[in-house]
C-alpha positions as CSV (number, residue, x, y, z in Angstrom):
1,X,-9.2,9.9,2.8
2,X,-9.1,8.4,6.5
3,X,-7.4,5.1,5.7
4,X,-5.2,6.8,3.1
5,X,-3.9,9.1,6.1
6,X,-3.7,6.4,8.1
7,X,-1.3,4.5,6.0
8,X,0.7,7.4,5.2
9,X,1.2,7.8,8.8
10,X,2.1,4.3,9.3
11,X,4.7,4.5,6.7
12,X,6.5,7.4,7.2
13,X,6.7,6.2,11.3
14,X,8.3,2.9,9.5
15,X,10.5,5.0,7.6
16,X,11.1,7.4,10.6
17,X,12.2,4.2,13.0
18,X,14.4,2.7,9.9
19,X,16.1,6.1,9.8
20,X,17.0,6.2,13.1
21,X,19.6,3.0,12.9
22,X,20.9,4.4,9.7
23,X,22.6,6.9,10.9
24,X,24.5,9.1,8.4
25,X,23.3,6.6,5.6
26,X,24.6,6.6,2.4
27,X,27.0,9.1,3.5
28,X,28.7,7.0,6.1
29,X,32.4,6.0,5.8
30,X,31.5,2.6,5.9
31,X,29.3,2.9,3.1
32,X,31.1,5.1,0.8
33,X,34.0,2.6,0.9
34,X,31.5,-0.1,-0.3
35,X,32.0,-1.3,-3.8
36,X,29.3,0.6,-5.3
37,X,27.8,-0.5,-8.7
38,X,28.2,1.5,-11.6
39,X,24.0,2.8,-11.3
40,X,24.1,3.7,-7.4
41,X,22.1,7.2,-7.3
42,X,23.5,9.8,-5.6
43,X,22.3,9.6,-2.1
44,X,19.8,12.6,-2.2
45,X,17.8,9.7,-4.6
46,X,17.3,7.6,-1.7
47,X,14.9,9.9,0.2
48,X,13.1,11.2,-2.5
49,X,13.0,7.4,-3.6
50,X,11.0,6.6,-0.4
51,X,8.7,10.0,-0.1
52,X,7.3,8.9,-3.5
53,X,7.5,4.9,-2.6
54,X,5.6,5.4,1.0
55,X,3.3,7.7,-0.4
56,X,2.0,5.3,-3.6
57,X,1.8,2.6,-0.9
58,X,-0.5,4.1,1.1
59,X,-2.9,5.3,-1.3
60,X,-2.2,1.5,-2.5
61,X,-3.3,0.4,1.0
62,X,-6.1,2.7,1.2
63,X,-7.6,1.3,-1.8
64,X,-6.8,-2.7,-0.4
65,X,-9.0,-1.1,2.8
66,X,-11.9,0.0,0.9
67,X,-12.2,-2.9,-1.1
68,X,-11.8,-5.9,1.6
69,X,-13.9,-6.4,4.9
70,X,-13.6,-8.7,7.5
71,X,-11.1,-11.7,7.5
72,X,-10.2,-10.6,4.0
73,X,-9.4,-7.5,5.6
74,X,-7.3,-8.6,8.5
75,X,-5.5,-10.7,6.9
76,X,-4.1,-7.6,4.0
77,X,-3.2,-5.9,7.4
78,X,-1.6,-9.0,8.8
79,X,0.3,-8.8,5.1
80,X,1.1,-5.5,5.7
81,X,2.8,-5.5,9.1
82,X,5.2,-8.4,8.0
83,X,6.2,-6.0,5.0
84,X,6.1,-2.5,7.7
85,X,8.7,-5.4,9.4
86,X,11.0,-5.9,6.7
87,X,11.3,-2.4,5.8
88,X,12.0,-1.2,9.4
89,X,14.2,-4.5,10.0
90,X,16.6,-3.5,7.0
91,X,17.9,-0.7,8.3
92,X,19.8,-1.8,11.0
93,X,20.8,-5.3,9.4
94,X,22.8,-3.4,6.5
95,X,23.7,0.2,8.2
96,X,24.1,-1.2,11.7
97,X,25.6,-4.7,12.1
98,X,26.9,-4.1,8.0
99,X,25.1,-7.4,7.7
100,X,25.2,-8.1,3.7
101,X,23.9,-11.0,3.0
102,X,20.9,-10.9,5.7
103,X,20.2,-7.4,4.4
104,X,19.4,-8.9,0.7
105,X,17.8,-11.7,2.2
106,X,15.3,-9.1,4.3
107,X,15.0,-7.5,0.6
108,X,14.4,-10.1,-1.6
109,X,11.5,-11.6,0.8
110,X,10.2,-7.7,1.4
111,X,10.1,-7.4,-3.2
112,X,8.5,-11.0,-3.2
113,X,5.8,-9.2,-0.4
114,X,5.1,-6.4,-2.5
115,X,5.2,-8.3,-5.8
116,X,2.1,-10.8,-3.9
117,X,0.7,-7.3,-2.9
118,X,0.4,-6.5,-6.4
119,X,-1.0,-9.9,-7.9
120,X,-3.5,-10.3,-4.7
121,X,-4.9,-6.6,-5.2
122,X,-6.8,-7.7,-8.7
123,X,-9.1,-9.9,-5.8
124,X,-9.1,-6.5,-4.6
125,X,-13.0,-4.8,-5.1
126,X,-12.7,-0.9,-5.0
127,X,-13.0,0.7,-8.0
128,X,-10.3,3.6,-9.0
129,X,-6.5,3.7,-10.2
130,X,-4.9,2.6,-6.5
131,X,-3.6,-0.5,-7.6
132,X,-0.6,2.0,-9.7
133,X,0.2,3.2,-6.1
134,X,2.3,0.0,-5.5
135,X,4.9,0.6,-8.9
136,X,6.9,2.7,-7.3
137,X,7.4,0.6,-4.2
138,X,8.1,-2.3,-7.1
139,X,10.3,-0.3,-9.1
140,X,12.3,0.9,-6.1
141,X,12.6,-2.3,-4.8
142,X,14.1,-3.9,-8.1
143,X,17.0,-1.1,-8.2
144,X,18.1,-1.4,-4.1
145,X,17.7,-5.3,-4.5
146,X,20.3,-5.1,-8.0
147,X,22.1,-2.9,-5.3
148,X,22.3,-5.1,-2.7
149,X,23.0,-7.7,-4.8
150,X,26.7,-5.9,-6.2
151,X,27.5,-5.3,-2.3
152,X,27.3,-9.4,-1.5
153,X,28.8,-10.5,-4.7
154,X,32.6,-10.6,-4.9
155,X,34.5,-7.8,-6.3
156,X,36.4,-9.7,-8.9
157,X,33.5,-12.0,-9.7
């Protein structure tokens, strides 16, 4: 229960110091006026999106933790602060400097993380369903990279 606290706490401070150079968010001026594809959720979505997301990562994390040891271990945790990182580093990037193209950069290489998270975990020794704590994160990631994607594209491409 210790490690799964641990990374609970971890990622809600991530999401806590991404929130703070959001700002208003998704209901900003700047980004209501974006082009918005046709499946953008209403923006209530978006926090409930990352409750559930944070929370299945960290009992995914938990179970990477009590299945690796040593340098194995290190280097998940290594892993994991480059993806902590990306997630933090978006915020600003899109909601901040209303930086695009960076921003899906950031996400494509933080859904290409969590996608090797996923395939490395079956290396992964602890026994238990923690290895379905990662769809969400996988899932939610697919729908603000599509996202992200209709923002950078052209509107009358």
């Amino acid at each position: 229960m210790l490690p799964f606290l641990a990374f609970v706490l971890l990622n809600f401070l991530g999401l806590y110091i991404g929130g703070r150079f959001t700002g208003p968010g998704v209901t900003s001026s700047w980004y209501q006026t974006l082009d918005q594809a046709p499946w953008t959720p209403p923006g209530w979505v978006f926090g409930v999106a990352w409750t559930t997301v944070m929370i299945g990562f960290s009992w995914f994390m938990a179970g990477v933790w009590q299945g690796t040891s040593g340098e194995v271990r290190s280097r998940w945790m290594l892993a994991f602060a480059a993806l902590w990182l990306l997630n933090v580093a978006w915020n600003p990037v899109f909601f901040v400097w209303h930086q695009l193209a960076a921003a899906l950069v950031i996400l494509v290489l933080l859904l290409l993380g969590v996608v090797a998270f996923a395939w490395a975990s079956q290396n992964v020794n602890a026994a238990g369903s923690w290895r379905w704590g990662i769809l969400p994160y996988l899932l939610w990631l697919l729908v603000a990279t599509s996202l992200n994607v209709w923002y950078v594209l052209p509107s009358d491409a």
